[in-house]
Each structure stands twice: as C-alpha cells, then as structure tokens.
Backbone bond lengths (Angstrom), bond angles and torsions (degrees), N, CA, C in turn:
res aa  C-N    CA-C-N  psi(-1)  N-CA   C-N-CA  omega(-1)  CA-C   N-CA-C  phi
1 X - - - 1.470 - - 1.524 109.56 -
2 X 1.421 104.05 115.53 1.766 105.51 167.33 1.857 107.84 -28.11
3 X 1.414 91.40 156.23 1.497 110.66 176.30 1.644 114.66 -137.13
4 X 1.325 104.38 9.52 1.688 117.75 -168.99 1.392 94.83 -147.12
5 X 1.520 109.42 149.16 1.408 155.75 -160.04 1.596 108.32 -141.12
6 X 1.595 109.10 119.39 1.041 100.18 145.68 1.706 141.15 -134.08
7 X 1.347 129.38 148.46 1.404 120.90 -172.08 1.525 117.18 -97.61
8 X 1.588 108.78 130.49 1.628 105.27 171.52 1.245 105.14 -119.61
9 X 1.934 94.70 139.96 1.389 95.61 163.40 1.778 99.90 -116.22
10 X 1.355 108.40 138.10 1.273 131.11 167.59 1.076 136.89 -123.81
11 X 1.595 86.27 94.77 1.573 111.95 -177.33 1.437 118.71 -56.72
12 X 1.534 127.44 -171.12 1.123 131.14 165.63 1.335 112.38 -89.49
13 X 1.462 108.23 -25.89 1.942 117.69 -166.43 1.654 83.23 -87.45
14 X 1.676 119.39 -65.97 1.215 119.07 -125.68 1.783 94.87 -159.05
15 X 1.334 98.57 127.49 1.756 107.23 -174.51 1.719 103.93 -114.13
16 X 1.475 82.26 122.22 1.767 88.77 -179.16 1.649 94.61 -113.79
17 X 1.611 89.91 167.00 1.604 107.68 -176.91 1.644 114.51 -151.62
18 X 1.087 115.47 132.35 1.726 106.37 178.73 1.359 87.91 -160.87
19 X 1.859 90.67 132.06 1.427 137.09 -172.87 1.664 102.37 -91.55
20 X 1.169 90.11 133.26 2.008 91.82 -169.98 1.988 94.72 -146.78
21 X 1.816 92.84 163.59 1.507 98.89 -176.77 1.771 119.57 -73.78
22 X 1.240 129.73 -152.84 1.702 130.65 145.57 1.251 111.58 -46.37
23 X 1.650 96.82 -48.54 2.228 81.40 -159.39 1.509 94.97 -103.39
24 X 1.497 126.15 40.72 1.690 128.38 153.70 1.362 105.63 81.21
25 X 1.540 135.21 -1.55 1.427 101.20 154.08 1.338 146.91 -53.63
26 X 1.140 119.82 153.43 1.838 98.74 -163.12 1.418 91.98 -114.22
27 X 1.571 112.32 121.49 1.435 117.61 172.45 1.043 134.01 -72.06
28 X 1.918 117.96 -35.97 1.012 148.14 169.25 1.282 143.86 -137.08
29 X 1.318 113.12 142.74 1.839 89.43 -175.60 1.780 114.20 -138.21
30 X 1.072 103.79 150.64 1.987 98.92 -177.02 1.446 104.73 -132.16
31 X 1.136 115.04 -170.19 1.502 123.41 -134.74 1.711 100.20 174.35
32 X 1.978 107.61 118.75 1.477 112.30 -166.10 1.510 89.36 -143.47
33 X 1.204 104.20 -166.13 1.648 137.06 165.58 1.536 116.30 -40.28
34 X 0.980 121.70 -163.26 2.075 126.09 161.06 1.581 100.31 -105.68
35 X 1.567 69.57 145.58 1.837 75.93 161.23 1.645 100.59 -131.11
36 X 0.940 97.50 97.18 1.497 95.72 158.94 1.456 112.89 -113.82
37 X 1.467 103.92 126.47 1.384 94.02 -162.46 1.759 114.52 -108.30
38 X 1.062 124.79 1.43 1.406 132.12 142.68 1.634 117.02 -59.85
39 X 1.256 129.73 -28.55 1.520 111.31 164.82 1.503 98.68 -97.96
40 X 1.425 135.47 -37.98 1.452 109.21 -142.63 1.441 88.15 -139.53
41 X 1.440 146.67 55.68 1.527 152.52 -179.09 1.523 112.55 -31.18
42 X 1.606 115.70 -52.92 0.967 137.46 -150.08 1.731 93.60 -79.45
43 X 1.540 117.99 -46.79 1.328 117.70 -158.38 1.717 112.16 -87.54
44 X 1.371 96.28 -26.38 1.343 131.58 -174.31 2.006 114.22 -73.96
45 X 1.313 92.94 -19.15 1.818 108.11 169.30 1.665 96.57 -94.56
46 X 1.398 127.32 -54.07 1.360 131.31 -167.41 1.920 95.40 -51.82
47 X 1.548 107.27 -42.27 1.548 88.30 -160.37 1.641 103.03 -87.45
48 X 1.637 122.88 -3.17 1.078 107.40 173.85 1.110 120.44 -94.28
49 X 1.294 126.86 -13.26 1.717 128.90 158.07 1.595 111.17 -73.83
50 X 1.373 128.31 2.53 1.310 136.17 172.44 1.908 100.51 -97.34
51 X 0.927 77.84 -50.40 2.008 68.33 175.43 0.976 127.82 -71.11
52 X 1.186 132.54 -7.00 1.637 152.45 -174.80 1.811 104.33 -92.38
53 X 1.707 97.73 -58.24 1.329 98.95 161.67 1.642 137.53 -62.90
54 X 1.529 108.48 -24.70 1.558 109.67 152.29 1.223 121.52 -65.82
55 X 1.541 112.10 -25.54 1.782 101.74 -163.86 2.153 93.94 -92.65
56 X 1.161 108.21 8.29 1.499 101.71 -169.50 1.611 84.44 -110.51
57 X 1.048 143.50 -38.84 1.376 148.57 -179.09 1.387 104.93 -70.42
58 X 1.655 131.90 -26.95 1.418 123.16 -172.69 1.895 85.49 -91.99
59 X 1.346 111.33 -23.93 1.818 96.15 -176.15 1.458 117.03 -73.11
60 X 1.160 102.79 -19.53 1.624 102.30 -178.57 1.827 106.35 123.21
61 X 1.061 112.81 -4.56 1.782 140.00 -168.40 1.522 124.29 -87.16
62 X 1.358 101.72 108.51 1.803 78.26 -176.53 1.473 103.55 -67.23
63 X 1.374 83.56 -158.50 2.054 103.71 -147.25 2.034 85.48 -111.76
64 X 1.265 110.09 4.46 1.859 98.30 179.46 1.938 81.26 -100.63
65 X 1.068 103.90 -2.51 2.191 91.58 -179.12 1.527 97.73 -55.97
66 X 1.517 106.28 -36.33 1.812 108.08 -165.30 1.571 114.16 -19.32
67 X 1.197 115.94 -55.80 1.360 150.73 -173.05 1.543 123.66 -51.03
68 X 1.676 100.36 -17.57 1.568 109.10 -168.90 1.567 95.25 -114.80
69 X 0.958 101.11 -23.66 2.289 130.97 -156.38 1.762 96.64 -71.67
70 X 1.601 125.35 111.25 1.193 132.26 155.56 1.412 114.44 -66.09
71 X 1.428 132.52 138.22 1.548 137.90 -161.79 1.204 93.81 -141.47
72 X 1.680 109.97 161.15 1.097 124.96 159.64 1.842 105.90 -150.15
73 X 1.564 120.47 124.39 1.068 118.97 -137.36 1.553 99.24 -123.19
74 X 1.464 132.81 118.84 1.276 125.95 -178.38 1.084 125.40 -109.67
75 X 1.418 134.03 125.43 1.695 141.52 -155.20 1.295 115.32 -151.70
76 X 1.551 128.08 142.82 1.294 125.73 175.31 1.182 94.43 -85.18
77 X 1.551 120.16 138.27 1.382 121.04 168.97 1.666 105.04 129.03
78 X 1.219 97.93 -28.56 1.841 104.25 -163.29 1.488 96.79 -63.07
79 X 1.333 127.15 -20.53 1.447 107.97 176.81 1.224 118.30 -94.80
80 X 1.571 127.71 10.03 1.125 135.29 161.56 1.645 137.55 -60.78
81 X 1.158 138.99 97.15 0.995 118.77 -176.90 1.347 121.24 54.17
82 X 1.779 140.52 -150.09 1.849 128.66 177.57 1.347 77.11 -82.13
83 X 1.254 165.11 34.17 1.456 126.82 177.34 1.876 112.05 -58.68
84 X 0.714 104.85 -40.87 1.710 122.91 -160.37 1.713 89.56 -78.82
85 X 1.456 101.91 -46.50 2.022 100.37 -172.91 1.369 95.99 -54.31
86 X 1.693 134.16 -34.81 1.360 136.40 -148.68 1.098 109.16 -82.93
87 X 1.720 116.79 -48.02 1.450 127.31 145.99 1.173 127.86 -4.77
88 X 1.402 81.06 -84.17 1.740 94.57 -172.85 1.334 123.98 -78.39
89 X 1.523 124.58 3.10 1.450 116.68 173.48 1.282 87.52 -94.94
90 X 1.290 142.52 -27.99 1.446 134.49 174.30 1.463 124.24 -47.34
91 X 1.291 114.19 -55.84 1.813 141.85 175.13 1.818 99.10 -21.90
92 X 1.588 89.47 107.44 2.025 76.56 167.32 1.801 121.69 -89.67
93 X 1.564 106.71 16.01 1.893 106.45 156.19 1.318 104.61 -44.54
94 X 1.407 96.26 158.67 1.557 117.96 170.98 1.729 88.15 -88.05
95 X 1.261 132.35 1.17 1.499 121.87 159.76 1.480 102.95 179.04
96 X 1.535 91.85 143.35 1.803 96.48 -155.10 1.598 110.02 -143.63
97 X 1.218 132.69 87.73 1.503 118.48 -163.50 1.532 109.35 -107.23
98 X 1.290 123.89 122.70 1.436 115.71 178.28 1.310 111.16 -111.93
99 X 1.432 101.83 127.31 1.310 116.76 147.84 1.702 151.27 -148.04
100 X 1.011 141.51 148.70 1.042 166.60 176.65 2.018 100.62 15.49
101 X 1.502 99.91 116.73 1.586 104.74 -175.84 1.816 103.60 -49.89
102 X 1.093 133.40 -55.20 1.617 126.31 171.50 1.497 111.15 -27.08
103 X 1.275 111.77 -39.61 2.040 115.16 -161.21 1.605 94.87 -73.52
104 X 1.305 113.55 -42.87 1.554 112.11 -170.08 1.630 109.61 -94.07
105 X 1.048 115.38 -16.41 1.288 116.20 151.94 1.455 125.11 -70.56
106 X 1.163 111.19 -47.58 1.676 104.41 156.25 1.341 113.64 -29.18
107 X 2.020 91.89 -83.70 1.753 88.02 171.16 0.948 137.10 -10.78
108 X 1.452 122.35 -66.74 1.430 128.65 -159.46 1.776 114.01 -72.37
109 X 1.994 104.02 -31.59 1.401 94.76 -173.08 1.291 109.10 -94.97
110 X 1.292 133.23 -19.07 1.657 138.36 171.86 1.478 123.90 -81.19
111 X 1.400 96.81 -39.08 1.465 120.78 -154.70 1.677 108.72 46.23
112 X 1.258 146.82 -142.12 1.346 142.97 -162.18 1.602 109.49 -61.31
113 X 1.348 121.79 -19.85 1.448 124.35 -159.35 1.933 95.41 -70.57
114 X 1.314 92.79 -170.64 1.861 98.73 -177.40 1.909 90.05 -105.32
115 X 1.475 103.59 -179.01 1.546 113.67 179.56 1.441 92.98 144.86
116 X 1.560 79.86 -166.96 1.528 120.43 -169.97 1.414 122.57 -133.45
117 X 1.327 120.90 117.08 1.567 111.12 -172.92 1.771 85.47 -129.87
118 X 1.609 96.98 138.86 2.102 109.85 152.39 1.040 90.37 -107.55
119 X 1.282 125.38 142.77 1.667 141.20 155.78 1.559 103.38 -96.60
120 X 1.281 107.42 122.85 1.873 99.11 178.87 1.841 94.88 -139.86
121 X 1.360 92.21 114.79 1.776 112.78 -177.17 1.467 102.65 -130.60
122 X 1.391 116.77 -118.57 1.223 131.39 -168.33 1.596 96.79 -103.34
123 X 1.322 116.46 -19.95 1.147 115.78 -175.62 1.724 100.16 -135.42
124 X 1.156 128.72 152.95 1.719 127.56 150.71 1.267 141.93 -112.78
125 X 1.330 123.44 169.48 1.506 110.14 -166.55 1.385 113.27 171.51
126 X 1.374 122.94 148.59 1.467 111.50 -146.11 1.286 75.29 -139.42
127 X 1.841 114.68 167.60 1.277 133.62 -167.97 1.694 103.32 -163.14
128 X 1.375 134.68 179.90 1.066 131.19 -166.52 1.874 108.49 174.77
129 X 1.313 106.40 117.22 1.629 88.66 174.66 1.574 80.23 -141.47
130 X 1.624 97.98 144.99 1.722 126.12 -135.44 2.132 78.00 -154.33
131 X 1.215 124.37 118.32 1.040 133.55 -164.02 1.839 130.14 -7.10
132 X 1.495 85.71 72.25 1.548 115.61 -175.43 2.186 103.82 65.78
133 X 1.056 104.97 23.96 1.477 101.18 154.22 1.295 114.90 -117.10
134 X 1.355 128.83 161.10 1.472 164.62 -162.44 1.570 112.93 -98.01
135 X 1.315 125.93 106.20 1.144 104.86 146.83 1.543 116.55 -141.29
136 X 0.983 143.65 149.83 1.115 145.65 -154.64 1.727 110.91 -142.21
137 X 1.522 107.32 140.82 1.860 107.74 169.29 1.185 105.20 -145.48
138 X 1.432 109.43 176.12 1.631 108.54 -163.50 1.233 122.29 70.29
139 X 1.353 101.68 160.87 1.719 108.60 155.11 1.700 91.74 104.26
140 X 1.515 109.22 55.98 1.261 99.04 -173.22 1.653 104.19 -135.82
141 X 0.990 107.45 22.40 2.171 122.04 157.85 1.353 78.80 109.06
142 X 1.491 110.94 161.81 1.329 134.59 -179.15 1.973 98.02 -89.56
143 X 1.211 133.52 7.52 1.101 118.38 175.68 1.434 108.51 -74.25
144 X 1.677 117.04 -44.04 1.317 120.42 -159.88 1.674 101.87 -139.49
145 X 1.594 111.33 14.95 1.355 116.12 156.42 1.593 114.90 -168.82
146 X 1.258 125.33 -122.04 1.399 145.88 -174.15 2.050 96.15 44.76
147 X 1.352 119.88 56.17 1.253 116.37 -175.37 1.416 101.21 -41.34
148 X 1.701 100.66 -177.79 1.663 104.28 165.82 1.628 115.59 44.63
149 X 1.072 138.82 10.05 1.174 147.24 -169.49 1.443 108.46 -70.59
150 X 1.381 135.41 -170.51 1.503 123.24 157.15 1.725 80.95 -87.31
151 X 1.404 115.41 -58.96 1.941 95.39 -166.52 0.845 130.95 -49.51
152 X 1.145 115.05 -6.57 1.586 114.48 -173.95 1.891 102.09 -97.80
153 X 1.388 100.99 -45.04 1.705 92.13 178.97 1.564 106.56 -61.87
154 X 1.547 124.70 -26.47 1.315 107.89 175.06 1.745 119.25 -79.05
155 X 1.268 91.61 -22.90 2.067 89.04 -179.42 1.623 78.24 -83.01
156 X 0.928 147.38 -68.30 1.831 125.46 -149.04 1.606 111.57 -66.60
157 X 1.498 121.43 -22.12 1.693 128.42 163.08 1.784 100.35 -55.71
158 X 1.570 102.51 -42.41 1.654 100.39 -160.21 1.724 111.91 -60.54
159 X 1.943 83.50 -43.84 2.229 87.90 -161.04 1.809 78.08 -77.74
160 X 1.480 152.58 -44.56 1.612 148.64 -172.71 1.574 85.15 -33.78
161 X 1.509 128.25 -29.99 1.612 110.67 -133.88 1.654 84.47 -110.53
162 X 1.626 123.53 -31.60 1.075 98.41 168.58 1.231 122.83 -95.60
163 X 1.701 133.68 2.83 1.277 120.19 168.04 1.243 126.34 -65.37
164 X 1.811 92.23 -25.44 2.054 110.81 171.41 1.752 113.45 -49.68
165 X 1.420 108.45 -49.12 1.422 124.10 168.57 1.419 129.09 -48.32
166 X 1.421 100.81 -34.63 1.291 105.19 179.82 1.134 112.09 -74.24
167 X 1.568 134.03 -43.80 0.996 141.38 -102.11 1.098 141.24 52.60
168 X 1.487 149.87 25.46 1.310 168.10 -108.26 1.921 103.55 -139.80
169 X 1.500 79.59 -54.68 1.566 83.44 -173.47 1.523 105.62 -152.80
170 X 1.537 124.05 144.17 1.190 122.99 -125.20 2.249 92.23 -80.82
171 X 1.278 119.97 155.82 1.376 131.66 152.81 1.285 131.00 -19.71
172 X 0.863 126.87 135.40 1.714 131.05 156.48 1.778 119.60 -123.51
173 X 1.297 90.28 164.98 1.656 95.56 158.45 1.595 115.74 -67.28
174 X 1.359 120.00 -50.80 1.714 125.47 176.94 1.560 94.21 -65.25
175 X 1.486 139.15 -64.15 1.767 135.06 179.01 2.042 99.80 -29.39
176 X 0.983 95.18 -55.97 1.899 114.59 -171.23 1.633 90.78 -39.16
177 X 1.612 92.66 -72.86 1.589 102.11 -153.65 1.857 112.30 -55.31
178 X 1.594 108.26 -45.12 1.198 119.33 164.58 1.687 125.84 -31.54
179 X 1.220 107.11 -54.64 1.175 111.11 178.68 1.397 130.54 -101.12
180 X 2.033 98.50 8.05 1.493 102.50 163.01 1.753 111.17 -83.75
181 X 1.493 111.02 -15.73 1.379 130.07 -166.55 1.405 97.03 -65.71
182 X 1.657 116.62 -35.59 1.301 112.36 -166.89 1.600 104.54 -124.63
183 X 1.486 106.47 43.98 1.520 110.55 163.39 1.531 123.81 79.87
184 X 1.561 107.81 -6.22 1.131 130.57 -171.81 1.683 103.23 64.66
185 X 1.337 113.44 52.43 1.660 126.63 178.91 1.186 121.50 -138.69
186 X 1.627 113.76 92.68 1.453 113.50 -157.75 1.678 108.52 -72.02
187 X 1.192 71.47 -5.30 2.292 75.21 175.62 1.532 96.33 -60.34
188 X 1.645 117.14 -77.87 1.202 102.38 -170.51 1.646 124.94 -58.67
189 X 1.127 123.51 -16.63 1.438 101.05 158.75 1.484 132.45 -84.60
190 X 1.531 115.72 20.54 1.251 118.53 164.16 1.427 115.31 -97.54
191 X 1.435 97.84 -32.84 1.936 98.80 158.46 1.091 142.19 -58.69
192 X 1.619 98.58 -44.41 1.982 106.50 159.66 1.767 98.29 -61.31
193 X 1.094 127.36 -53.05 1.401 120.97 -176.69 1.664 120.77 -21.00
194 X 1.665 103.52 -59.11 1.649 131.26 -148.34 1.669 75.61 -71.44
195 X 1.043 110.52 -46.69 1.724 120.89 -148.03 1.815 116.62 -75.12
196 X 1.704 102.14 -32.74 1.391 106.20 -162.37 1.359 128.94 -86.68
197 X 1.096 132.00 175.06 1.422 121.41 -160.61 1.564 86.49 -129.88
198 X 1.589 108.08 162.47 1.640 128.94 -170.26 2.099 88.14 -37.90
199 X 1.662 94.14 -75.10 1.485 93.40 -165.26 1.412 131.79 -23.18
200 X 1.635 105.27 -50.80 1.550 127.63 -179.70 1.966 116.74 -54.81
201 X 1.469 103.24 -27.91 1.625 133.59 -175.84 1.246 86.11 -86.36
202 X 1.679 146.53 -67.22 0.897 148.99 -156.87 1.794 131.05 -84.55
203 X 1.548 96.60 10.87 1.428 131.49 162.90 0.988 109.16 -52.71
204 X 1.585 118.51 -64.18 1.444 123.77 -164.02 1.293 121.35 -92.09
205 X 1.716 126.27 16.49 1.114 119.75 171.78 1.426 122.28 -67.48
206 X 1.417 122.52 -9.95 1.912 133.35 -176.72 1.330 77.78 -72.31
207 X 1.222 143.31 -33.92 1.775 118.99 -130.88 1.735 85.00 -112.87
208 X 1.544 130.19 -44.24 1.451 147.19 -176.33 1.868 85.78 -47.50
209 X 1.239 119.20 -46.30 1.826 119.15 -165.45 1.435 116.96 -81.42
210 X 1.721 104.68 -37.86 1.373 125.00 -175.20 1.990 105.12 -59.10
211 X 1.332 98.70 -52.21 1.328 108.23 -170.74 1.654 113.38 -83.77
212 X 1.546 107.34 -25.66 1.606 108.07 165.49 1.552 96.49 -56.51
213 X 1.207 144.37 -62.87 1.223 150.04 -148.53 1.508 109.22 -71.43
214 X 1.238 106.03 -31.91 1.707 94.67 169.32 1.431 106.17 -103.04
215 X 1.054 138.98 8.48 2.032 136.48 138.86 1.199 72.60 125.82
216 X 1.189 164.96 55.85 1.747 150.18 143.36 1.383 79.12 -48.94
217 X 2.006 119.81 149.93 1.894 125.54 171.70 1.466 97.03 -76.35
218 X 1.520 103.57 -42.19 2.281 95.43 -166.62 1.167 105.78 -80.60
219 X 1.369 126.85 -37.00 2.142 109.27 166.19 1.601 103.29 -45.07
220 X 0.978 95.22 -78.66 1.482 121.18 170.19 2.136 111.81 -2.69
221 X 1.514 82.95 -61.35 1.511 85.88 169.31 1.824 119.41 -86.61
222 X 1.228 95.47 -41.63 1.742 90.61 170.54 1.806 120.84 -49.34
223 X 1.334 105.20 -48.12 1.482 102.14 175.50 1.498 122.63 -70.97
224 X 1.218 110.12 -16.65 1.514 128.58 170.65 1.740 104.55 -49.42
225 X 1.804 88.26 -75.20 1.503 98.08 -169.43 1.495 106.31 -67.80
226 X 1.265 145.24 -15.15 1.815 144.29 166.01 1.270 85.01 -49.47
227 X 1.870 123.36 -67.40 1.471 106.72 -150.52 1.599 115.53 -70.91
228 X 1.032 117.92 -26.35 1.889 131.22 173.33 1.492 92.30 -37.33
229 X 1.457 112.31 -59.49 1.519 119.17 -158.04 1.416 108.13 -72.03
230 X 1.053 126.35 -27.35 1.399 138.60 174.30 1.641 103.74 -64.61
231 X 1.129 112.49 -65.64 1.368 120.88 -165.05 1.800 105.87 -62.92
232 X 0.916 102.16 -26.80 2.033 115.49 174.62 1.567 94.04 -80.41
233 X 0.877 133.09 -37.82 1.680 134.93 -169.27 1.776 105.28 -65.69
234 X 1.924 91.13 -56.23 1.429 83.07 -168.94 1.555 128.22 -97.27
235 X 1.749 98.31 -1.70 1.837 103.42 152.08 1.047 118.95 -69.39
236 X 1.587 122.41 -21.71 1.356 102.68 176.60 1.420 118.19 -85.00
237 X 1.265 132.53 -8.73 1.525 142.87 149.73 1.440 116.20 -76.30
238 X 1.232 134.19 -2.25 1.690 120.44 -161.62 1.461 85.55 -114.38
239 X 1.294 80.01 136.99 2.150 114.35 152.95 1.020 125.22 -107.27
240 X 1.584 122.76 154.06 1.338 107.57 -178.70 1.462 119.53 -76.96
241 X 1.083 124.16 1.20 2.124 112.95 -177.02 1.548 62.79 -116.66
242 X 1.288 158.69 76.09 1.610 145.98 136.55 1.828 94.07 -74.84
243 X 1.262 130.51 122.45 1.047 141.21 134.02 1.537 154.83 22.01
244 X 1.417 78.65 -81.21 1.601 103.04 -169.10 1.110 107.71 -165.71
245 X 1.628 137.91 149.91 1.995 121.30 161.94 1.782 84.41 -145.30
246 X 1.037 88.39 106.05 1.924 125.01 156.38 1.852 111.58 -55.80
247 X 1.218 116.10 102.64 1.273 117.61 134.37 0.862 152.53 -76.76
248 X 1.770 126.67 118.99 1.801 106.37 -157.02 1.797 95.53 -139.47
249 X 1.230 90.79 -176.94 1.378 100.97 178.59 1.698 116.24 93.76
250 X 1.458 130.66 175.49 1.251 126.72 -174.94 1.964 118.96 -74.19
251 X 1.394 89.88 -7.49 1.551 92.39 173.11 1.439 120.01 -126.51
252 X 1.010 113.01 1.81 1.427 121.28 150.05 1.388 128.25 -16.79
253 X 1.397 106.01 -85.16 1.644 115.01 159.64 1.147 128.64 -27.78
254 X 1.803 115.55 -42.50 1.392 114.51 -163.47 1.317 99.31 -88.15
255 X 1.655 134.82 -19.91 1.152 147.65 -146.59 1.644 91.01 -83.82
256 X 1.710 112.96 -53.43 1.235 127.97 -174.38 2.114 113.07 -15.07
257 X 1.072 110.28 -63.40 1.788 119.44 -169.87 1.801 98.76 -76.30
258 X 0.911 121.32 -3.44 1.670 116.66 -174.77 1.949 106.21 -112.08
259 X 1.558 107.26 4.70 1.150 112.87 164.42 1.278 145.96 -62.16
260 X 1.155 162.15 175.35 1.861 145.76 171.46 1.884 67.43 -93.41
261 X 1.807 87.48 156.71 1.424 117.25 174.09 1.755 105.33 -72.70
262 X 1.370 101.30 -32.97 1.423 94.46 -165.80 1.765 112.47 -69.57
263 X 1.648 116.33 -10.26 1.313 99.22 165.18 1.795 124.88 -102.39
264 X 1.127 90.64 14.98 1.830 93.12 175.34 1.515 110.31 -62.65
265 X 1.337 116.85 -45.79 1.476 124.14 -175.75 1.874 92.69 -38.78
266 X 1.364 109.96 -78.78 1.626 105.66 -173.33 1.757 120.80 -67.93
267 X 1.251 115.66 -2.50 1.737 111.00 151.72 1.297 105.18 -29.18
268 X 1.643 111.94 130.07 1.109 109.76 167.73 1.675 93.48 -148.94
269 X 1.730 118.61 160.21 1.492 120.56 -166.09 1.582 84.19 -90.85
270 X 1.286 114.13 150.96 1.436 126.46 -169.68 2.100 97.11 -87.46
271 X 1.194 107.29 130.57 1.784 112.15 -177.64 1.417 100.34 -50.17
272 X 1.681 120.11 -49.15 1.187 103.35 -177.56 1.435 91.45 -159.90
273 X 1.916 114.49 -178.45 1.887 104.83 166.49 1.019 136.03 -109.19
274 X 1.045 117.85 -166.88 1.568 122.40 -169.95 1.691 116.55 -40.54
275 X 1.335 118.08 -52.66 1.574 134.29 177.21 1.784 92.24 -52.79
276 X 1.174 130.28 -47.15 1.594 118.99 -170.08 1.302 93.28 -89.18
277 X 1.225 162.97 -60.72 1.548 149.95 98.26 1.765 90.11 67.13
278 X 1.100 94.48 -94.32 1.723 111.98 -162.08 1.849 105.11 -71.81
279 X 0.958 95.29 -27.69 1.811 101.43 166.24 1.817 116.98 -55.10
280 X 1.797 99.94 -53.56 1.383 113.70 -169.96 1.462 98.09 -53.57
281 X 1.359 114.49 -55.12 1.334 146.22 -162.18 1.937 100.90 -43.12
282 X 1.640 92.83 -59.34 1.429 103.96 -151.01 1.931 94.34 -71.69
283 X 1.355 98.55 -30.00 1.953 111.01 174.51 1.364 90.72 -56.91
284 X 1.013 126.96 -73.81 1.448 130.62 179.90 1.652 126.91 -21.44
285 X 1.065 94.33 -24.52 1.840 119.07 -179.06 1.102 109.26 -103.52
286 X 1.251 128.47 -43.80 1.442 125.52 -176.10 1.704 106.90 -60.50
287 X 1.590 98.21 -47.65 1.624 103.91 -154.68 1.552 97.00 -92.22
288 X 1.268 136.42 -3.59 1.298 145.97 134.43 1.542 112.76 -32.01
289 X 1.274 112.87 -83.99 1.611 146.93 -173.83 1.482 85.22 -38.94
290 X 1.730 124.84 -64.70 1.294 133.88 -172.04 1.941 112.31 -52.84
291 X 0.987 112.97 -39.53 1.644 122.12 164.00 1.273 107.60 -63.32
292 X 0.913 130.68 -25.90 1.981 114.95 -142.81 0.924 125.64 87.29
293 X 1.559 124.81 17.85 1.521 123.34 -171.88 1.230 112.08 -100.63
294 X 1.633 125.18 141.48 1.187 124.53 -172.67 1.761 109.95 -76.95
C-alpha cells in the first residue's frame, strides 16, 4: 500500500507538484508548463504528469512510483463540463482526484477553518466555506469570465489599446507603449490576439499596475473595473460572522490598495497556498483510502 501523496497545482502560467509522506511532509517538489485545461487539455495533462515526475525525482523516487502515488489535482476548468472527468481518467496514480484550483486554494489559505479566498493569477476564482460547506464562483476562462484576472487585464489593456487607435476612447502613456510594442499596427495585434492563450494576455498585468500607480487614466480605469468585480464576487459569498477573506495568487498583493475600505478589517495573510492546499488535500486521500474511506 502506497505511503505517499501527491498535490498539483495547475496554474495557467506554471504547474507545480510536491510529493509528501501520510503525516504531510513534503519531500519533493517539481515545476512544468501550464495547464490550463479549457484551452490546451491535451498539453495541460502532459505537464501535470511532468510535475509529479519532477517532484518524485527531487525526492529521491523514480518516476514509475507515479503508479502507487495517491493525488489530488487542482485546475481552473475542472468544473466545467467532463473537463476534470477527462483529467482524471487520464492520471496514471493508483488514485487521482481533480478538482477545481479555488478548493485547493481554500485549502491552502484556511486549511479546515471557514472563510473566503479570490485567487487572482492568470486565471481567477473565488471559493467560500460557511460552516463546513462549499461554495464556490468563477473560474470560468477569461473569454466570458475569470474577471480581475492577469488575462483579462491584458485582453482589456489590448482592445483600451485599440480603441486609443481608433480614436474611440481617449490615449495613454500604457495605450502609446502598447501599440509601439506592435509597430503601431493594429493588424498585428489582432493576430497575436486570434492566436494567444490566457498566459500570453496575462503578461501585461505588471505593466496594467505599474502605470495604474503612476495615474496613467486607462490603467487607472482597468484596475478600477478588476476591483468592482472583486467586490461583486465577494458580497456575493460574504456573511456577516464570515471570518476572514484570503487573497491569493500573484496579484493579490497588488490588488490589496484598489479595495473598498470596508473589507480590510477581514484581510487576512493566507496560512499557506494553493500547492500546500492540494498537498493537505491529496494526504487527505491517502489516509482516507488507508481507513476505508471513500
């Protein structure tokens, strides 16, 4: 009987994985590609059986352990449609459960307690457990959601950059720079457009913050409208005895000063992230599995 667990988180940029014992030390850990598995399913399984195999190769473990190794696997998308069923009948663990990057992000910033976590990366997504129940929103691709996202501040910098062009809607210094990047030829930025994936959109969120911060008007307004969407996200999850609400992810921090005042009081630093999140999770399965528990 396996004696190791491992947890993935699979990002949109970058899918990490670390292999840990029963009682959750983590022995090893690896580091691959994205998996986002609403644009790229196929590539997005290759890099999460690659991170599993780095984090078993940094433990000292070959890479045929996969096979004995209980998982628990976290992805935006898994609540989509089979995406997540497709996943996981794929997974070569001897047991492999995926679900939804919010659940292991919970994990990671509460661990068992109740709260509120937004995860805002390449992708976003909010979660909520309200006396040991679940509820979760978002996290449904930056085409037709994941607000506040980095992809989304980079696709809404992109069309800001060609309405600037048009004349549509007035210039910036960030509109300027955008469309000096691409020759001042909105053709080619409709081609990178057709072509790019969340991550590639989600490039330019350093530069969407950099230039909000020195008063550029279109940062200025893009980070505006992220935080609107935020603040609609997490009234529609908050109670009044709610806890705590966890910000996580690589834009988190920057998100922090563009908040309403009235939720700073419950800011709280997240215990840990998503990757230890999906670790607790995947321990959770093993020593389950080890009871008889389904």
């Amino acid at each position: 009987m396996t004696e190791l667990a491992i947890g993935i988180d699979g990002g949109g940029t970058s899918c990490r994985a670390a292999v840990a014992d029963r009682d959750g030390n983590v022995l090893g850990r690896g580091k691959s590609g994205p998996a986002n598995i609403l644009s790229d399913l196929e590539n997005s399984l290759l890099n999460i059986v690659e991170s599993a195999r780095q984090a078993l190769r940094d433990a000292g473990l070959e890479a045929e352990a996969l096979s004995s190794i209980a998982s628990v696997v976290g992805v935006a998308g898994a609540n989509v449609m089979d995406y997540g069923q497709r996943i996981e009948g794929a997974l070569p663990f001897a047991e492999g459960r995926v679900v939804t990057d919010a659940l292991i992000s919970l994990q990671g910033a509460l661990g068992d307690a109740d709260g509120i976590v937004g995860a805002f990366g390449t992708g976003s997504v909010y979660n909520a457990r309200r006396d040991g129940r679940l509820k979760g929103i978002g996290g449904w691709g930056f085409v037709v959601g994941d607000q506040a996202s980095g992809a989304r501040l980079g696709r809404d910098l992109v069309e800001r950059s060609l309405l600037a062009h048009d004349r549509v809607r007035p210039a910036s210094p960030i509109t300027e720079a955008v469309m000096a990047e691409y020759g001042d030829d909105p053709e080619q930025i409709v081609d990178f457009a057709h072509t790019a994936r969340p991550k590639d959109f989600a490039r330019y969120a350093p530069m969407v913050f950099k230039h909000a911060a020195e008063g550029d008007a279109v940062a200025v307004d893009i980070v505006r409208d992220a935080a609107t969407a935020i603040a609609e996200s997490l009234d529609t999850l908050l109670w009044p005895e709610c806890p705590s609400i966890c910000l996580l992810g690589g834009l988190a921090e920057a998100y922090e000063p563009w908040l309403s005042e009235r939720y700073k009081p419950l800011l709280a630093r997240p215990k840990n992230d998503a990757l230890q999140g999906a670790v607790e999770l995947a321990v959770k399965l093993l020593n389950g599995q080890q009871r008889g528990e389904a």
